[in-house]
Residue, then its C-alpha position, 0 to 999 in steps of 0.5 A: x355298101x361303102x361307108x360315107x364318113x365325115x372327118x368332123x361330125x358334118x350332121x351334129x356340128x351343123x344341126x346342134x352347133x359347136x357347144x356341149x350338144x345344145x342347140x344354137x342359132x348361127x350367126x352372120x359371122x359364123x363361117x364354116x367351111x367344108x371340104x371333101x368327098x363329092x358323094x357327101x357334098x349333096x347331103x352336106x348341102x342339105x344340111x348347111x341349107x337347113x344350118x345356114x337359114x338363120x344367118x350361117x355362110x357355110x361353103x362347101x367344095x366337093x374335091x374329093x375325099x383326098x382332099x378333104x382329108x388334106x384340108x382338114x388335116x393341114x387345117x385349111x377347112x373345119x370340117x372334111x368329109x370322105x367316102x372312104x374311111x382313114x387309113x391307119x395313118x390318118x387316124x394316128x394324126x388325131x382324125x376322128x371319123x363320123x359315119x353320117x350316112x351310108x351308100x346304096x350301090x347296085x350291080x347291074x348286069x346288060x341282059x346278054x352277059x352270060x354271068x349267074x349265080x354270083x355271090x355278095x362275095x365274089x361282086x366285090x372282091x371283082x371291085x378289090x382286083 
């Protein structure tokens, strides 16, 4: 499975606000923007749909993972997702990651292929080179 995490808590920073975990209601001037991973932009959608019924405008630009940990760390969004986790280097940067979600990923073989018997192993070692 790969792990979907979001660079600042997506799911907690759009269901309960920005105060000490206390539910508040957007305002028309609150603008959040989010960058990042196109396999979370969908379940960021749903969520900033939700956050953003009582006012919020909420932007979301799904460019990629690289990306949204780029914005997040130059600063050009407040919240950056991505479907992979940080490397070593971005975590010394003071990144945090969040798990909010995890991928489903099946391997479907064409009826003719000849392959049996692989193991959970082997399938994924064949995606790591």
């Amino acid at each position: 499975m790969k792990k979907i995490f979001a660079l600042l808590t997506v799911a907690t920073l759009l269901l309960t606000g920005c105060g000490a975990n206390q539910p508040t209601t957007p305002t028309k001037s609150e603008k959040i923007s989010i960058v990042g991973s196109t396999s979370v932009q969908p379940l960021a959608q749903e969520l900033a749909d939700e956050y953003s019924k009582n006012g919020a405008q909420i932007d979301i630009q799904g460019v990629g993972s690289g990306a949204g940990i780029k914005a997040i760390t130059d600063g050009t969004c407040d919240i950056g997702t991505s479907s992979r986790e940080l490397t070593a280097e971005e975590k010394a940067t003071g990144l945090k990651e969040y798990v909010i979600a995890y991928d489903g990923i099946a391997v479907v073989f064409n009826p003719k292929n000849t392959v049996s018997n692989l193991t959970v192993d082997q399938v994924a070692k064949n995606f790591q080179g």
